[in-house]
N, C-alpha and C positions, 0 to 999 in steps of 0.2 A: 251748483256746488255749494256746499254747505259752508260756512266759517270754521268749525273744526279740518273739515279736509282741507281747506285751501292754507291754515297754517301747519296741517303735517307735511303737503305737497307743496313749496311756493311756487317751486317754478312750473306749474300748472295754471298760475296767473298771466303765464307769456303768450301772447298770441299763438295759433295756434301753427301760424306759416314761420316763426321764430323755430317756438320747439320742434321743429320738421326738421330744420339748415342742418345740414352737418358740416361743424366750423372746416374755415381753410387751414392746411398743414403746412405751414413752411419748410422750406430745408430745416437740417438738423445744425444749431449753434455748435463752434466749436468747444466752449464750455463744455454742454452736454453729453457729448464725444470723449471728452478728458472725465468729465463726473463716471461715464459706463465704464472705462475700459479703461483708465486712468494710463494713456497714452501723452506724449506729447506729439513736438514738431507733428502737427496736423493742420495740412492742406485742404481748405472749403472748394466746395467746385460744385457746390450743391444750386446758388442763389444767384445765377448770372448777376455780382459784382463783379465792378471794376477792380481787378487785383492792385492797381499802379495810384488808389484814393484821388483824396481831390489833391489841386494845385496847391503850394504852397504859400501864395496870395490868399487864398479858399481859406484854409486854415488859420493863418492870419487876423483873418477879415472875422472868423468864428469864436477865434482866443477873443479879440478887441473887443466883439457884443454880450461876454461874459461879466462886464465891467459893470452892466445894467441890469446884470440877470433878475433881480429884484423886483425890477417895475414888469407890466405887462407889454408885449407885446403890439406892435403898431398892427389893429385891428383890420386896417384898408389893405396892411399889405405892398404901403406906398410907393416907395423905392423900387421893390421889386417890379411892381406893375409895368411902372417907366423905363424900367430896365428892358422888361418883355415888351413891351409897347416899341422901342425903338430896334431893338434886335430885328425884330419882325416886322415891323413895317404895321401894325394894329393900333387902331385904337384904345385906349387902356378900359373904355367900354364894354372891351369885347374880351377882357380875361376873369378867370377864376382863379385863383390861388388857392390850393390843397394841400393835406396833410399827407402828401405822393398822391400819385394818379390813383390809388386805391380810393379814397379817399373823395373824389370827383366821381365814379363811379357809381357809388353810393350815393353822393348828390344827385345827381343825373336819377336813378330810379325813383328817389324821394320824392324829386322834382316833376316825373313824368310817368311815372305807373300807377295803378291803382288795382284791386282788385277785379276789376272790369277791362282791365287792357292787359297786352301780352306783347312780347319782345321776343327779339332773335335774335341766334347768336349759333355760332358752327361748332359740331363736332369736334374736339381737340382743340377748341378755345380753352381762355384763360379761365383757369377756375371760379376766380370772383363772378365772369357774369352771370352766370346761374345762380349765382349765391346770393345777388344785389339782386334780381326779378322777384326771386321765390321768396324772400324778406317781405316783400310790397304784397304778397298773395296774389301777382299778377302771373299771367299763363307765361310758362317758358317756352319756348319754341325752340329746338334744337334742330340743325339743319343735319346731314349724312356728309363728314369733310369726302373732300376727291378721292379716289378710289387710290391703291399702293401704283396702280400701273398708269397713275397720271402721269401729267409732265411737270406738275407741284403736287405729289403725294405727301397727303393730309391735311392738305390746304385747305382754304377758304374754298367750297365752291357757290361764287359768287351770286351768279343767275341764281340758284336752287334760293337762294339767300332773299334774294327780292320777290321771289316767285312764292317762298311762307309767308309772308307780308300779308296779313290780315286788314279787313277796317279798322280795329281796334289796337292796330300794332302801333306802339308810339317809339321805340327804339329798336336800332339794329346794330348790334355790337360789331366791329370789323377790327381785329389787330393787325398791325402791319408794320414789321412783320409778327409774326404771331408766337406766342409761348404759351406750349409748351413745346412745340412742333420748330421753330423758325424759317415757316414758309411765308411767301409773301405775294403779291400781287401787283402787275404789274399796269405801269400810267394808265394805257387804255381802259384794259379792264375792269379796273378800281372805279377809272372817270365814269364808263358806262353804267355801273353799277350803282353809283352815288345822283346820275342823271338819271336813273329809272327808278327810283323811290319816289313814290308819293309822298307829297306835303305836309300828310299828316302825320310821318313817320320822320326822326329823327336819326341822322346818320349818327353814330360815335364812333369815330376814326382814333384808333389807341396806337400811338405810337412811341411806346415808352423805350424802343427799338430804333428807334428812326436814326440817330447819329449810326450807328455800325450798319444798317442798311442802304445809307445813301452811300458807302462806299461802293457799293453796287447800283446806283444811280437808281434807286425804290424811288417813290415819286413821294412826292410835299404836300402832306395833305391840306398844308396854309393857303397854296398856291389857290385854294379853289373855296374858299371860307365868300369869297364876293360873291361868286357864283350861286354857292349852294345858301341860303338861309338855316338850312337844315343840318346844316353841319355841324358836329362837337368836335376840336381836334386835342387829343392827349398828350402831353408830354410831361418828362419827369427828370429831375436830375439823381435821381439812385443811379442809374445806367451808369451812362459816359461819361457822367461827371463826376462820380463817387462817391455821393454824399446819401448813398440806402440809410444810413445813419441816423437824417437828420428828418428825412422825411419831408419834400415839399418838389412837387408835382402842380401844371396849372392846364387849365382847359383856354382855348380860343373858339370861339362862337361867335352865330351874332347877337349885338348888345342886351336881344329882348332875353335870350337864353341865359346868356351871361348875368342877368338879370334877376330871373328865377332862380339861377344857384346861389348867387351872394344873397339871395333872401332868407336860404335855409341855411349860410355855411355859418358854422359855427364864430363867433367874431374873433377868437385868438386860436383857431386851429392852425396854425402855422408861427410854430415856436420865432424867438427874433433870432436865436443863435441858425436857427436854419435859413429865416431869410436876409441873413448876413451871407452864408455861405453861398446862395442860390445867387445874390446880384455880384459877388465878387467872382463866382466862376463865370457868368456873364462880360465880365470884364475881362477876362484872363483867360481867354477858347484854347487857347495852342495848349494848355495839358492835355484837355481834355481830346483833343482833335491826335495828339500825338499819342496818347492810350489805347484811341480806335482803330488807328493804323498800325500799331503793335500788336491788338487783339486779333484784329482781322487777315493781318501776313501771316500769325500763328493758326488761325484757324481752317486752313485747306491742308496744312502742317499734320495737325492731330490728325484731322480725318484722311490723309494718306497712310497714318499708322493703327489705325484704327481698321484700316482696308488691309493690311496687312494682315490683320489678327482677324482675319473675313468677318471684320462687323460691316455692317451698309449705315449710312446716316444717311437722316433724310436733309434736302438741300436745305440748306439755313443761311439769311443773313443776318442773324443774331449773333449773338457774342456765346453761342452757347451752340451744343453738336446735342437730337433728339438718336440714339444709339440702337438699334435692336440686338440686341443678345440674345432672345430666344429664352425660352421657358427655363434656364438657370440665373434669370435676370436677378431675380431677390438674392442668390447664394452669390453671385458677384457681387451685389452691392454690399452684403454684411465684409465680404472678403474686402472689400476696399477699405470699409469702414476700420477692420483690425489693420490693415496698412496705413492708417493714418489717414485717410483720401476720404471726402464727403462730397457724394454725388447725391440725384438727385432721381429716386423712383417714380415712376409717374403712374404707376396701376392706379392710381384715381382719378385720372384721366378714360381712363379706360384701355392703356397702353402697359397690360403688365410686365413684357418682353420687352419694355425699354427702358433706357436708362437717361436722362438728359447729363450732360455734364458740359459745367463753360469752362470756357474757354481763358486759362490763366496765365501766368506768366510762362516762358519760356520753360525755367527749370521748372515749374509744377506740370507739364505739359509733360516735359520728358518723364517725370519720376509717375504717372501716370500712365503712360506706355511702358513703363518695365515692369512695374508692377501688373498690369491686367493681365499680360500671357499666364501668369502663376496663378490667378484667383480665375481664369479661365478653366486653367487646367483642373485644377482641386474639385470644379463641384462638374463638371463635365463627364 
């Protein structure tokens, strides 16, 4: 390429697995919603938050580290480490601290792909892991989820999962439970699954899920970090603990993994106002523990009215319902949209008949079921 072209073209200079990606879409901000249609009182149901935020300690603890905002950031992550380290019963060796789990994802490929290796990850997984592979020009491996007529439809299926496992495969993405779908898999399963991987492939256990699934007794993927070597286990406090906001998400591993990621993670990727809030919701679980039990009594709630209005949802123990609506999916979701309501399309999944939507407070739940029969009816 010449110097004339490559300054009419710049971004021609990006590699060439870069300019491939096509970015992730987040739900739609409620701003943006107010900016199109200059509505107000509008209800998000797009981004599985926590409607009920963080504890009032949390906030607290995130006003107080505003007093310092000036200086940088404690680069180790100190505090927080100690925090997780004793919660969990880990060596503080063995953690990573991330800008959210997003964030660790993208460490992890940095860390362990190349264009010479390739990774796996299921059908109607999370969108970022194809995104973090194909970044690295390493082969994606996409497995076929479980069939509609399984007993976890859309799920992981897990064997097929070990069984794409290449020599050169160095990770296997595994959500649990899993978004966009919220299916999940169960102790055995999972354990068989994570014991039949070769050594020279690395588990990544994403459980950015895990507090609203262990109401359903989902299993811990900590529980087996001794066991397995090969294990990354995810977790984040956007969820449960309400803090999407502030962004900070950590990995558990063993030491040597844990190792290679604090090599490449950025040294102040993790603001102090967030890890102010991350070791004070540490301190202070019963908001967060009483959230999940409020999301999760409301969530077999929706989806009995939901079954009313003959939608099916597929089984979730997420904080959030995967909907099939059927080929008037996009004119429900604009119809909600002018109701005020921001759900969440998933045709980039490859699920254009669905609709995900979490699971929110009480009264967004009801104003949610009255409104659908209507924007059913309309484009029907």
């Amino acid at each position: 390429m010449s110097v004339a072209a490559a300054n009419a073209h710049p971004g021609r200079l990006a590699v060439a697995a870069v300019r491939a990606l096509s970015p992730y879409v987040p739900g739609k901000p409620i701003s943006e919603l107010e900016r199109e249609l200059g509505i107000r009182d509008i209800i998000k149901l797009a981004s599985n938050e926590n409607p009920y935020g963080p504890a009032p300690e949390v906030q607290s603890a995130m006003r107080a580290a505003l007093a310092e905002v000036e200086l940088y950031p404690d680069g180790s992550c100190h505090e927080l480490k100690l925090a997780l380290a004793r919660r969990h019963g880990v060596a503080a060796e063995c953690l990573t601290i991330g800008n959210g789990s997003n964030d660790l994802l993208m460490l992890l490929a940095e860390a362990f792909l190349t264009p010479d290796s390739s990774a796996v990850y299921s059908q109607y997984g999370f969108a970022i892991y194809p995104l973090v592979i194909r970044a690295t020009s390493a082969t994606a491996i996409e497995v076929p989820a479980l069939g509609a007529g399984a007993a976890m439809p859309l799920g992981h299926d897990l064997a097929a999962m070990v069984r794409a496992v290449r020599a050169d495969t160095r990770l296997v993405f595994i959500a649990n439970p899993n978004n966009p779908t919220g299916t999940w898999a169960g102790d055995g399963e999972l354990h068989r699954c994570l014991a039949t991987l070769p050594e020279h492939t690395i588990a990544v256990l994403d459980e950015a899920y895990f507090e609203y699934g262990r109401t359903l007794d989902l299993p811990d993927g900590l529980a087996w970090i001794g066991e397995f070597p090969n294990l990354v286990v995810l977790r984040t406090f956007s969820k449960a603990h309400g803090l999407a906001g502030v962004r900070v998400g950590y990995a558990v591993s063993h030491p040597e993994v844990a190792d290679a990621l604090n090599r490449i993670r950025p040294a102040f990727n993790v603001n102090s106002i967030a890890q102010a809030g991350a070791t004070a919701a540490l301190a202070h679980p019963g908001h967060a523990e009483r959230a999940v039990a409020a999301t999760m009594a409301e969530l077999p709630r929706v989806a009995r009215g939901l079954a009313a209005l003959g939608l099916a949802c597929v089984p979730s123990a997420a904080n959030f319902l995967l909907v099939r609506i059927g080929p008037a999916a996009a004119g429900v979701y604009q119809r909600l949209l002018e109701g005020g309501i921001i759900v969440r399309p998933v045709g980039g999944y490859g699920l254009p008949e669905h609709l995900r939507i979490t699971i929110g407070k009480p009264e967004h739940n009801d104003r949610l079921l009255a409104l659908l029969p209507r924007c059913l009816g309309a484009v029907r």
